[in-house]
C-alpha positions as CSV (number, residue, x, y, z in Angstrom):
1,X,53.6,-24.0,31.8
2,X,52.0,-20.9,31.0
3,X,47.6,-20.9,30.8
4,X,46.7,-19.4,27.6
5,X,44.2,-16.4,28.3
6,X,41.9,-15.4,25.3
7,X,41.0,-16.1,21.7
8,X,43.2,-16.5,18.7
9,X,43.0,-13.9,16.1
10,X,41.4,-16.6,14.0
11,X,38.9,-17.3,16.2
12,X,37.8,-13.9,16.7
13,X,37.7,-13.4,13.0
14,X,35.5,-16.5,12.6
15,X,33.3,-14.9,15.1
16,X,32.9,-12.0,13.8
17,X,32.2,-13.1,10.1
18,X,29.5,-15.5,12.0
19,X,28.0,-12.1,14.3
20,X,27.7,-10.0,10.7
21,X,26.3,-12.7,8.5
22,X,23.5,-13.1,11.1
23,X,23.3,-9.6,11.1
24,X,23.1,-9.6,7.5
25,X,20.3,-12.1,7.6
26,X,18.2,-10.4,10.0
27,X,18.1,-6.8,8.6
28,X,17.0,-8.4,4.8
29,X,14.3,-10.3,6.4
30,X,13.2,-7.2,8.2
31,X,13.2,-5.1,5.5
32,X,11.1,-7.7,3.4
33,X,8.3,-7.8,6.4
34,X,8.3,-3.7,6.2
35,X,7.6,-4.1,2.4
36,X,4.7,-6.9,2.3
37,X,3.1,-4.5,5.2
38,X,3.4,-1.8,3.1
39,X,2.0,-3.5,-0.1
40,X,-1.0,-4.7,2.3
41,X,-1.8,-1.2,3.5
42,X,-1.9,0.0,0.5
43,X,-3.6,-2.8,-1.2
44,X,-6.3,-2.2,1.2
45,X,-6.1,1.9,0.8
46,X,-7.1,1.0,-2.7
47,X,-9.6,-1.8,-2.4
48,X,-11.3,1.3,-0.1
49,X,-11.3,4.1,-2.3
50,X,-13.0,1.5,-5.3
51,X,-14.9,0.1,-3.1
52,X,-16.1,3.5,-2.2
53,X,-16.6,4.9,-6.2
54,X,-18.7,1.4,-7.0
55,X,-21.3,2.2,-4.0
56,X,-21.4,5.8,-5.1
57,X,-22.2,4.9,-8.6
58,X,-24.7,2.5,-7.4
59,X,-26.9,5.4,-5.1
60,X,-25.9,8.2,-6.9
61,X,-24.9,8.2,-11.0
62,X,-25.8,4.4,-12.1
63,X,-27.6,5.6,-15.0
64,X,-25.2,7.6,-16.5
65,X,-22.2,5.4,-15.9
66,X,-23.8,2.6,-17.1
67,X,-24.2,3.2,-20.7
68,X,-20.7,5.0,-21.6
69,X,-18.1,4.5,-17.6
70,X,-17.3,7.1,-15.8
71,X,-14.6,8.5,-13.4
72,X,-15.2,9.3,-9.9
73,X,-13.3,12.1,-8.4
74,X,-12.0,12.1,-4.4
75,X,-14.0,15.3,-4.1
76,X,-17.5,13.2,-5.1
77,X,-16.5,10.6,-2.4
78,X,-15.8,13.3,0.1
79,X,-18.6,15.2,-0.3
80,X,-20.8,12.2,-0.1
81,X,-18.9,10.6,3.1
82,X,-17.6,7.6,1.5
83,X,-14.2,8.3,2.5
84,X,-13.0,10.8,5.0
85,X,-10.8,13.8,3.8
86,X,-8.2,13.6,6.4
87,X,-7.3,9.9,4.4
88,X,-4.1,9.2,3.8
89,X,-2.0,7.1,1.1
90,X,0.2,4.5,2.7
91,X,2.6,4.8,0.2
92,X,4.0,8.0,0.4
93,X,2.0,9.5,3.7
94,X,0.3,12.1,1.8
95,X,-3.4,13.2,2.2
96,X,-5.4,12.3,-0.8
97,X,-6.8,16.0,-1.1
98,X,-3.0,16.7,-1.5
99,X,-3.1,15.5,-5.6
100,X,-6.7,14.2,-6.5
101,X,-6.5,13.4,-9.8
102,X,-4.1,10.8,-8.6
103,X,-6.6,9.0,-6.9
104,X,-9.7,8.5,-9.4
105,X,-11.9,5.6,-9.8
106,X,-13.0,4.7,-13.4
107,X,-15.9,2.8,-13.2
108,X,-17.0,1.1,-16.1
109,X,-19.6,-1.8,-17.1
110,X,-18.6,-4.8,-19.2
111,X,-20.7,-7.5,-20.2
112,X,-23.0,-6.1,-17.2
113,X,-20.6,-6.5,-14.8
114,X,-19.1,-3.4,-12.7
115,X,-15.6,-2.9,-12.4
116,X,-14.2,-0.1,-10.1
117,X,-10.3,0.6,-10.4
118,X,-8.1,3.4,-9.3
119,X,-5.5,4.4,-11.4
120,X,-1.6,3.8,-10.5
């Protein structure tokens, strides 16, 4: 009698087919955790920079906002120290002094409530 050493090609294929689809599994849940962080990130970037224009309006140009909106620039919010200039955007890793008219706030009253919100 001889002692069979090994697997069957069938076996091994099974295998195999089992090792990639795990793989296969892994790597698309990976990639979705990379994109929710990134959404995050850059859900918070933005909730900073309008969170930033609203308190500049409120110390520095309420008046003048108030009646018609108004846009705030990165520059204001630099100059002022709301935000520092070294800031970058999560979503493509560029400063924000790198294209600035990118990264405005409008600020704008309605019903005399303030809404703050950066453009796409």
């Amino acid at each position: 009698m001889q002692k069979k050493k090994g697997f069957t090609l069938v076996e091994l294929i099974i295998t195999i087919g089992l090792m990639a689809l795990i793989g296969i599994v892994i790597v698309t849940n990976m990639a979705g955790l990379f994109s929710k962080q990134n959404d995050e990130e850059y859900n918070a970037f933005k909730k900073k920079m309008e969170d930033s224009a609203c308190m500049y309006v409120e110390l520095y140009n309420k008046s003048s906002c108030r009646t018609s909106g108004c846009t705030i620039t990165v520059q204001q919010l630099i100059e002022k120290g709301y935000i520092e200039d070294n800031l970058k955007d999560p979503s493509t890793g560029d400063l924000i002094t790198k294209d600035k008219e990118k990264y405005q706030v409008k600020v704008s009253w309605i019903d005399n409530v303030k809404t703050c919100e950066m453009g796409a």
